[in-house]
ZAMARGU-4260 file (C-alpha; in steps of 0.2 Angstrom, whole numbers, plus 5000, padded with zeros to 4 digits):
<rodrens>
0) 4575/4810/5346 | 4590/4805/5336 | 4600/4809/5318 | 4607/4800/5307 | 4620/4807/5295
5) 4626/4802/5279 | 4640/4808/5268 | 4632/4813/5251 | 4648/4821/5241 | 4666/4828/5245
10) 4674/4838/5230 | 4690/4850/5233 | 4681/4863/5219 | 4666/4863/5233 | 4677/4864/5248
15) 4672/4883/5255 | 4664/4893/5270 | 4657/4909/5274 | 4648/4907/5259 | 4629/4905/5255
20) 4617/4887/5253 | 4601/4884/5252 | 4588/4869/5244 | 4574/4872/5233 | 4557/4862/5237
25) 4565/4849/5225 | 4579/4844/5235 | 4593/4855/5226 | 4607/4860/5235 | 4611/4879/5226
30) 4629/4883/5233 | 4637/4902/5230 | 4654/4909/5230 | 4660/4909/5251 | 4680/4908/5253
35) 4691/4895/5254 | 4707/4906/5259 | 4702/4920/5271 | 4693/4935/5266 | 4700/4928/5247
40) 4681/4923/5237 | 4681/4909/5228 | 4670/4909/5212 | 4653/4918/5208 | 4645/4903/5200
45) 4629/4895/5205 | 4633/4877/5209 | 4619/4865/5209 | 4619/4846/5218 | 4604/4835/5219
50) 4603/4829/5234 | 4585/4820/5233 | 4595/4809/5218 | 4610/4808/5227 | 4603/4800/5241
55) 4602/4785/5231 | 4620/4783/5223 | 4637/4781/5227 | 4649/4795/5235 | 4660/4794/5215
60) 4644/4794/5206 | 4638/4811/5215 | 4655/4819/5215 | 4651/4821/5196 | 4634/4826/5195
65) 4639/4844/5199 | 4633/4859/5190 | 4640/4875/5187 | 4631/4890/5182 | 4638/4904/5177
70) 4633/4920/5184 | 4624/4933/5170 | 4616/4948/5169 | 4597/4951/5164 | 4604/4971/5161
75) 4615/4973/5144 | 4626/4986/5157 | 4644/4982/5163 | 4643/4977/5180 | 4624/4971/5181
80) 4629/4954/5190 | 4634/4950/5206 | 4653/4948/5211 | 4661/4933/5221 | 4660/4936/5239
85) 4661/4932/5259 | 4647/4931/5272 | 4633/4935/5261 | 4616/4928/5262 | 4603/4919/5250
90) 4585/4917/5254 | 4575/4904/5243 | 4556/4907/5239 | 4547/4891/5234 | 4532/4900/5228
95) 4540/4908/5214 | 4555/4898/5213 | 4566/4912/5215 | 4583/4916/5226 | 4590/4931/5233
100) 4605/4937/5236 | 4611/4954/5248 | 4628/4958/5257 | 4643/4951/5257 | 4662/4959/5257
105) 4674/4958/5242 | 4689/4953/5250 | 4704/4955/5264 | 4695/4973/5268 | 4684/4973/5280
110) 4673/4986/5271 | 4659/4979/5263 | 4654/4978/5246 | 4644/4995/5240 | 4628/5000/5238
115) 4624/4992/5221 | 4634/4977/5224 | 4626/4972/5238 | 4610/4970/5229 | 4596/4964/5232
120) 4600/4954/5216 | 4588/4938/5212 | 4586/4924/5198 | 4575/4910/5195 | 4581/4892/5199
125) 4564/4884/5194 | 4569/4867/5189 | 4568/4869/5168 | 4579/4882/5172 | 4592/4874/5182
130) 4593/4860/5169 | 4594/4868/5152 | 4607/4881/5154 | 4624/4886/5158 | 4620/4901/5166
135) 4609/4908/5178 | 4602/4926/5174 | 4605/4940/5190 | 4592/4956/5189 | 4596/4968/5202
140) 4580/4972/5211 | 4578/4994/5208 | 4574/5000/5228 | 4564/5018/5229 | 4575/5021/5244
145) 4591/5012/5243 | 4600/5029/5249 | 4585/5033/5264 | 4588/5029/5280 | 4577/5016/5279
150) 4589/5005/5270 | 4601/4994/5280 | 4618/5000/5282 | 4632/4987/5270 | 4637/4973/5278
155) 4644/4954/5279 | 4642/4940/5293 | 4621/4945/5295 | 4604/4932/5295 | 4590/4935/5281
160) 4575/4926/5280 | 4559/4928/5267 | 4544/4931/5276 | 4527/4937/5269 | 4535/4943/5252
165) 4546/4955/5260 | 4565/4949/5263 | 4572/4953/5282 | 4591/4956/5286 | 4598/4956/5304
170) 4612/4959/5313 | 4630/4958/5304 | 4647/4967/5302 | 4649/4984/5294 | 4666/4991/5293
175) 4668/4995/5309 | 4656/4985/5324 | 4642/4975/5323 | 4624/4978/5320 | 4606/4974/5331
180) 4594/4982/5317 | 4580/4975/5304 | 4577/4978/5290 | 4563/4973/5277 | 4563/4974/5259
185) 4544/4973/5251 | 4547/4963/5235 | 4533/4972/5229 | 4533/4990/5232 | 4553/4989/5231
190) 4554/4999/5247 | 4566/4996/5262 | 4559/4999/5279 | 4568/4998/5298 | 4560/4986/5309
195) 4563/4986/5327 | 4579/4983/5334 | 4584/4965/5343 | 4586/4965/5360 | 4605/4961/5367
200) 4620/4965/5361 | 4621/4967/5342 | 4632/4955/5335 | 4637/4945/5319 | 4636/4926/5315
205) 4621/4925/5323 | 4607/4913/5314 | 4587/4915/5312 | 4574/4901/5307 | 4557/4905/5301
210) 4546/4894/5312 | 4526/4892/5318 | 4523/4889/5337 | 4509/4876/5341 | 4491/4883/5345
215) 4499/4902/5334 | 4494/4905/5319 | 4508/4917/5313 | 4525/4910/5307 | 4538/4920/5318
220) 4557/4922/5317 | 4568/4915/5332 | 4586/4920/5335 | 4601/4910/5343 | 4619/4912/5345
225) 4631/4925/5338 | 4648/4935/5342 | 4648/4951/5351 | 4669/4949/5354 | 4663/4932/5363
230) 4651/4918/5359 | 4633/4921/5362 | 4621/4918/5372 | 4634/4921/5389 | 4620/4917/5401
235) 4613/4903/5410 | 4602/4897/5406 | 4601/4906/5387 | 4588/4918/5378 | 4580/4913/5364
240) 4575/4927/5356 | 4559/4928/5343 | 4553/4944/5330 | 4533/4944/5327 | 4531/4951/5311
245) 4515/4958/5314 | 4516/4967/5328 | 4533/4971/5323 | 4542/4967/5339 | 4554/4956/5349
250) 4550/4945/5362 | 4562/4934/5374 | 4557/4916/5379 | 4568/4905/5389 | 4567/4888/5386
255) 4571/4873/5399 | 4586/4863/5398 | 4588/4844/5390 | 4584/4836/5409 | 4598/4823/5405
260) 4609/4834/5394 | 4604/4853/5398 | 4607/4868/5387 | 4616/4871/5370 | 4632/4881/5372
265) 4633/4897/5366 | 4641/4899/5347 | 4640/4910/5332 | 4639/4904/5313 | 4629/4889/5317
270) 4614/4878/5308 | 4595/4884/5316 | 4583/4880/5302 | 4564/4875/5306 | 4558/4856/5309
275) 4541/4852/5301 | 4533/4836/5310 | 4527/4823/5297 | 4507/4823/5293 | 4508/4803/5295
280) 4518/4805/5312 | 4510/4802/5330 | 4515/4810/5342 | 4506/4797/5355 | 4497/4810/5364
285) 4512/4818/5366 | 4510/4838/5365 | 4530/4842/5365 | 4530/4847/5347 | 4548/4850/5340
290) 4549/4865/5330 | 4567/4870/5327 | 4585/4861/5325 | 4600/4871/5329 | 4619/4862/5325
295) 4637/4864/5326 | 4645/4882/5327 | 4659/4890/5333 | 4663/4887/5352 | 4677/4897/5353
300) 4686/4909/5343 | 4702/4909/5336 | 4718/4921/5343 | 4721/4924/5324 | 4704/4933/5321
305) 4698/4927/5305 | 4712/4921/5300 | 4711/4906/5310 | 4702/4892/5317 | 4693/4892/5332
310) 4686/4877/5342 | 4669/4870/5337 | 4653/4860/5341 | 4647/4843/5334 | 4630/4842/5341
315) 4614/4843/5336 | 4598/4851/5347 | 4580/4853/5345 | 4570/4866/5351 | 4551/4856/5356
320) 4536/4868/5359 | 4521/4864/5370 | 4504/4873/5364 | 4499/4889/5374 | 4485/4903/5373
325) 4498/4915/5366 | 4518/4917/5361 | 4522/4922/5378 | 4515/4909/5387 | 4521/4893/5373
330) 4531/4883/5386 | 4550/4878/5377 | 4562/4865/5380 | 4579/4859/5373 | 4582/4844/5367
335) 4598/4834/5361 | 4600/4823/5348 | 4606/4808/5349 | 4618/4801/5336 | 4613/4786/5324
340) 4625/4778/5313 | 4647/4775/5313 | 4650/4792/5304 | 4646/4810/5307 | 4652/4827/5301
345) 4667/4833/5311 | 4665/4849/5323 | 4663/4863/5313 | 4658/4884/5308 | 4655/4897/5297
350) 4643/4886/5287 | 4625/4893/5280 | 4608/4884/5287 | 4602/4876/5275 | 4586/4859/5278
355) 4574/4855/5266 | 4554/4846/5267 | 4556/4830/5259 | 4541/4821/5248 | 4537/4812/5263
360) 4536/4828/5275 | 4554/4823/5284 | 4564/4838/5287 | 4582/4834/5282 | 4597/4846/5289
365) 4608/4849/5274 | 4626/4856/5281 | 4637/4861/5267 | 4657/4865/5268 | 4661/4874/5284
370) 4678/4878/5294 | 4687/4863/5305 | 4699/4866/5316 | 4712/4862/5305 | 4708/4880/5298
375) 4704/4870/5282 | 4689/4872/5271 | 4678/4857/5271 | 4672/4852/5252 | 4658/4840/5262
380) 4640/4838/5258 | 4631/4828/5271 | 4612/4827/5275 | 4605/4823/5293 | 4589/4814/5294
385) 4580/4814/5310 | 4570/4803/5321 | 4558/4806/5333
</rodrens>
């Protein structure tokens, strides 16, 4: 397997991290707010690229195709829109076009943002609406137990994923700590519910991917990486953990090393999104399926805290699954990309996952902005396409 990446835009009003991305069924990059000093947010506008288009044109010409959309309130209330800030996360439904928002801290404290700031706030990026207006409209979603203890305590640096029509969150930073609950929000009932626990340390940075295992039915949540006060997982060879919705519980599978290259290095605030094989592909009898691409990330931390810039990974790994009678017994295997091409993004972290399905059925990585070890903001767009 190989990747080939490719430069789509680099524009200093984009140049950001710790902030939130994701790509709508369309192709449409939606970037939010993130930092671009530290702890300092940038702005709480809704910028939109099309990256489908932009795949086709020059670097200049898709510098200015930007949008910016204004952030607005469906309440006539003060303070009914969501403010600028740092490690939030946004979840995108394609069935009903719609994005969510949760977490997040305000600023150089460490305390997160309160209670009703931290949402769950959502708005509706279908594409009429992303291309007639100059705003996108923010309704704060009214939970029945926002103050139960069934709601997740405040926090920044956490994982959310959509799954089912109820929106999970994991792990993170509250003031003091970091976190090993889930959570679930039922978009319908408007109700917060704890899930079980992660195994492990509890941690923030860390990054989940909503997958389906060959021969299971059930799409499933799997877990890599993180920080605990060092870069996760420490073990050889490393845990990939998975959450069965269903059954509501965590499960540990260990995957076997690249035989050439072995394992992925442990990191925190790194790519993992899901890898969808194309309908038209053979797999020449071939019953190693890939399911799951996990990218860059933090290596090491700086001595400044967050003030600084740590070292960082370029590489690129897929997680290949064979088919098995049941989760436990799915045999796993890491594989690494090879690289394809003269340019590639630099070593990187504190970037959001972000990969999209193309018309074709090609799964595309989409890594946005991110810290270098420079301690600079990247304002880069790029797209990584892969081969099997």
């Amino acid at each position: 397997m190989s990747v080939r990446w490719t430069l789509l835009s680099s524009l200093s009003t984009k140049a950001r991290s710790s902030h939130c991305a994701t790509v709508t069924s369309r192709g449409q990059l939606l970037l939010y707010s993130g930092e671009h000093r530290p702890r300092i947010p940038v702005d709480g506008s809704l910028h939109v690229f099309d990256i489908e288009a932009a795949s086709c044109s020059s670097l200049e010409k898709n510098n200015n195709s930007w949008r910016v959309l204004s952030s607005a309130a469906a309440s006539s209330k003060p303070g009914q829109s969501p403010e600028p800030r740092v490690g939030a996360t946004i979840a995108y439904d394609a069935h009903s076009d719609t994005i969510y928002l949760w977490g997040g801290r305000g600023g150089v404290n460490m305390s997160p943002l309160d209670r009703f700031q931290s949402g769950i706030f959502k708005a509706s990026v279908g594409d009429q609406a992303l291309r007639d207006i100059d705003q996108l409209i923010w309704a704060r979603l009214e939970s029945t137990n926002d103050d139960s203890g069934e709601a997740p305590a405040l926090r920044s640096y956490h994982a959310s994923a959509l799954i089912g029509g109820k929106l999970y969150i994991h792990a993170g930073c509250p003031s003091v700590g970091r976190l090993a609950t889930l959570h679930a929000y039922d978009l319908v009932s408007n109700t917060w519910k704890q899930c079980a626990d992660a195994p492990c340390e509890p941690r923030g940075g860390t990054s989940i991917a909503l997958i389906t295992f060959p021969s299971v039915q059930e799409q499933v949540v799997i877990r890599f990486g993180g920080f605990a006060g060092y870069e996760l997982p420490n073990v050889t060879p490393p845990p990939l953990d998975v959450y069965i919705p269903s059954a509501d519980t965590w499960l540990t599978l260990t995957p076997s090393p690249d035989p050439a290259r072995g394992y992925p290095g442990p990191r925190s605030v790194c790519g993992l999104v899901p890898f969808v094989v194309p309908s038209s592909t053979s797999m020449d009898g071939n019953n190693k399926i890939p399911v799951a691409l996990l990218y860059y990330g933090e290596k090491d931390p700086s001595s400044l805290g967050h003030a600084g810039a740590g070292e960082f990974w370029d590489d690129v790994w897929a997680l290949v699954a064979s088919p098995g009678p049941s989760l436990e017994n799915i045999t796993t295997e890491w594989k690494k990309l090879d690289i394809v091409g003269s340019e590639k993004p630099e070593p990187r972290g504190w970037f959001p996952s972000a990969s999209y399905v193309t018309p074709e059925g090609k799964t595309r990585i989409v890594l946005t902005g991110g810290l270098l070890s420079t301690n600079e903001r990247s304002s880069e767009v790029w797209v990584g396409d892969v081969r099997l």
